[in-house]
Steps between C-alpha positions, in 0.01 A plus 500: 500500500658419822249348784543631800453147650793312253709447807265293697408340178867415405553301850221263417552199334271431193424254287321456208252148405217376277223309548238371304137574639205464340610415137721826492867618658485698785842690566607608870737584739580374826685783748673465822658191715421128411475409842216773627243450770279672269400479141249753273392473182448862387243583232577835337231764352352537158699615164822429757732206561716331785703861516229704636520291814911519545482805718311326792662171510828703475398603862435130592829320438433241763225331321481325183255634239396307192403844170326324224423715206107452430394328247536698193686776665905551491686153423168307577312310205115579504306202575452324168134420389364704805359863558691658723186573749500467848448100510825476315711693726342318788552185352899607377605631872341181650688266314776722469591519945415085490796502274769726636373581846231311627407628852633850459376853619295662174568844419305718261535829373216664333371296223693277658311503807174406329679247346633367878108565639380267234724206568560486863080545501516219220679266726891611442671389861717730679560604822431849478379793241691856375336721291659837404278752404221299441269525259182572793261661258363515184709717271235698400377614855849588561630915546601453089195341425558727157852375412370175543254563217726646314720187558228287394461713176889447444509122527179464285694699245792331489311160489300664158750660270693328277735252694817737428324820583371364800784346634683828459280681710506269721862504553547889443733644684307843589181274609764324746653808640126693557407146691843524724446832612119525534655170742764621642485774903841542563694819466851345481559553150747254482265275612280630244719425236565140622119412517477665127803302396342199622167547369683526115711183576214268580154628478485399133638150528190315429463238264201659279204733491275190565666404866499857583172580443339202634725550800357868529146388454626262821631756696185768461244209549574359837659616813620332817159537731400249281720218649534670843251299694661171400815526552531366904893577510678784632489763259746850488380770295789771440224841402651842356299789668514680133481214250249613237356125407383412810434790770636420866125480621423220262827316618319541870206352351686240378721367808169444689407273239781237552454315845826534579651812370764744569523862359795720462454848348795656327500893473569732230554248220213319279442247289921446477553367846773273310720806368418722752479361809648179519699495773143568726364258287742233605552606840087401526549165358824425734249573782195327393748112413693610784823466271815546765774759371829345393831645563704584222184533255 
């Protein structure tokens, strides 16, 4: 399936590295110029990988932005000898930026936010904060407080049956494509069929049923108005006005939590801001590091 942001993505450079973090081999990507003013280490969402993020930093080719897979998810090891609960990830992204990019600007999307929240509140240095569609809620107070049961139900049954019949349902195809639409707002259908497309490429890639369901059980039991109040630096939050995990109200909640926060609202799309939207997405973050537009990019 052709993405309908490949030609931004083809003019970045990219590179591919290892590194060894707690015990286990985290794999990531570093995109954009060498020499930028400004560097992000972009955590991407749960079931997903580095790709989910590609469409926003396609729009921010003047920066350099360091994708690591998490830890047992895409070409990332899980953590070896460790559940993969919410001190771990905290732990893994901490050690992970004082490796390749102490000092940069955190981004989180999603799980991935809670996962930022955690750290930076645990004592993770950087400048400033972005979290896309943030988890600002509990998933079961959210407008699909139902699905979420049902979700719950799902991963419980996958973690039961017999290793091979769990892992299949886990990883079936139909259970992907009901969770990509009941996802996805737009009416471009070819952008419909991308954000399918990519949901069957990588939404599966996890290591085993064990690291996904303990990351689920992560991702349902905390939120990010838990690490809110302590976290002193400036803080974006990128909201969807129809995203079905965490209702725009809840996000308003939320941004008067931080004490220094900045809220942008995105119309008409939900909890996919990254497909989506993000151009709007990284139009907001150009704005809030003040990133200048370079010619010929």
């Amino acid at each position: 399936m052709h993405s309908p942001y490949a030609d931004r993505l083809e003019r970045l450079p990219v590179e591919r590295h290892e590194t060894t973090v707690l015990g286990g081999t985290t794999a990531y990507w570093v995109y954009g110029p060498a020499d930028a003013q400004t560097t992000i280490v972009a955590v991407h969402g749960f079931r997903g990988d580095h790709h989910g993020l590609e469409p926003v930093l396609a729009f921010l080719p003047e920066a350099r932005i360091v994708a690591p897979d998490l830890p047992g998810f895409g070409e990332t090891e899980p953590l070896p000898g460790r559940a993969h609960d919410l001190a771990a990830y905290r732990e893994w992204l901490t050690e992970f930026v004082a490796a390749t990019a102490p000092g940069a600007v955190i981004l989180g999307h999603s799980f991935g936010s809670i996962v930022v929240s955690a750290a930076v509140a645990g004592g993770l240095r950087t400048p400033r904060v972005v979290l896309v569609n943030p988890i600002g809620a509990p998933a079961l107070e959210g407008p699909k407080a139902m699905l979420t049961k049902l979700a719950i139900l799902y991963y419980a049954l996958g973690a039961r049956l017999p290793e091979r019949l769990g892992t299949g349902l886990l990883r079936h195809p139909l259970i992907v494509r009901v969770m990509s639409i009941a996802m996805a707002k737009t009416r471009d259908r070819g952008l419909r069929r991308f954000i399918h497309d990519q949901h069957d490429r990588y939404f599966s890639r996890f290591a085993d049923r064990d690291v996904l369901r303990d990351a689920f059980v992560t991702s349902v039991s905390h939120d990010v108005r838990e690490f809110a109040p302590t976290i002193a630096v400036p803080t974006l939050l990128i909201a969807a006005q129809r995203d079905d995990i965490t209702p725009i109200e809840a996000e308003r909640r939320l941004a008067t939590l931080f004490a220094d926060a900045t809220l942008v609202e995105i119309a008409d799309v939900g909890h996919l801001i990254h497909y989506e939207t993000p151009a709007e997405a990284a139009g907001a973050i150009r704005r809030f590091l003040r990133i200048p537009v370079s010619r010929g990019r």
